[in-house]
PAVO-183689 format. One record per residue: x, y, z of N, C-alpha, C in turn; residue in one letter. Coordinates in pm, whole numbers, plus 50000, padded with zeros to 5 digits. Layout:
N
XYZXYZXYZa/...
This chain:
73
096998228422448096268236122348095938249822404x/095858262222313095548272222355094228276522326x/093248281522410092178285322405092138297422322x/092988302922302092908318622185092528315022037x/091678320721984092048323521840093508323221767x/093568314121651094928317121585093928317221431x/094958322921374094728325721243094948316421142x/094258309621070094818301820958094038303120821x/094808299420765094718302920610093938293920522x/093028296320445092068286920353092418291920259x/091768285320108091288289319972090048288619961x/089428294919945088338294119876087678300819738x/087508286819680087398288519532088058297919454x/089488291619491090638302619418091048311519487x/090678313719594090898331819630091208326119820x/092558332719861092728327619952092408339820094x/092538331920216091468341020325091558334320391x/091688342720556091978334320670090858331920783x/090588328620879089528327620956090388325921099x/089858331321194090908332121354089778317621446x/090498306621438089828291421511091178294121662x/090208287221699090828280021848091118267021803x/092398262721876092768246221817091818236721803x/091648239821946090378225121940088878226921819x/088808235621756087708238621674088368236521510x/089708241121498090728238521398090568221421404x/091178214421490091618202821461090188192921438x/088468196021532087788191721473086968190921333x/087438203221284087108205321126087788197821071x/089518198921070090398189521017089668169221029x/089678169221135088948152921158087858152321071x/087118158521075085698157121011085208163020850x/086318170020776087218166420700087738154520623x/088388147420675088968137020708087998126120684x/087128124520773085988116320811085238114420664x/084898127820578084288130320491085308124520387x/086608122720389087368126220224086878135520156x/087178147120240087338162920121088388166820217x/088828176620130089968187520132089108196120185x/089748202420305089538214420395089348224120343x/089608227820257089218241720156088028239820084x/087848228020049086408222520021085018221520089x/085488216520240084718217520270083978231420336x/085378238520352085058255120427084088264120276x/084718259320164083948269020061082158263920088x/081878252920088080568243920089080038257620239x/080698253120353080098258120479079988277320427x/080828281420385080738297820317079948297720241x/079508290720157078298294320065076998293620137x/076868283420217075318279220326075708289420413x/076528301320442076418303620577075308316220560x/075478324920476074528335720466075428347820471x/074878359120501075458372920521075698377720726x/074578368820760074828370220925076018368321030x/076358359420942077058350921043079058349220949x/079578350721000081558355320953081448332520934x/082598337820870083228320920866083748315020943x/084058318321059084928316421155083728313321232x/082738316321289081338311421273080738305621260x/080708303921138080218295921056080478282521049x/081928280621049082828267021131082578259721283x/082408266721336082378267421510081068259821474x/079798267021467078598257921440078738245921342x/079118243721262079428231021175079638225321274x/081008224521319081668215021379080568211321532x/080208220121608079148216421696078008209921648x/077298210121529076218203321454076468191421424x/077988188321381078538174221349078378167521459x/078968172521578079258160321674077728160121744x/076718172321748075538169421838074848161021736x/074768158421665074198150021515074828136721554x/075658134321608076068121421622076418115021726x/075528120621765075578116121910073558113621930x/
């Protein structure tokens, strides 16, 4: 896995837009996702609407996904 940013592509609510993840932050959204039964574009629009004006989506993800797993643990 590469530690860099890559770019990938969402929809949200119709309107499509990318966000730059590191794999390992990509593939835990994807799992947890998954975990949930929603569609990844679903759940990124949900996390973009709660995120505010502070904080980018790419961001905004990174903390999700850290909140999920410290939450369950």
């Amino acid at each position: 896995m590469n530690g860099r940013p890559k770019k990938r592509s969402l929809t949200l609510r119709g309107h499509r837009t990318s966000v730059s993840l590191e794999d390992e932050f990509w593939l835990a959204f994807r799992e947890i996702a998954a975990e949930k039964s929603r569609p990844i574009n679903a759940l990124a629009a949900e996390i973009d609407e709660d995120r505010g004006t502070d904080c980018g989506l790419a961001s905004a993800i990174r903390l999700y996904v850290l909140r999920h797993y410290r939450d369950a643990t």
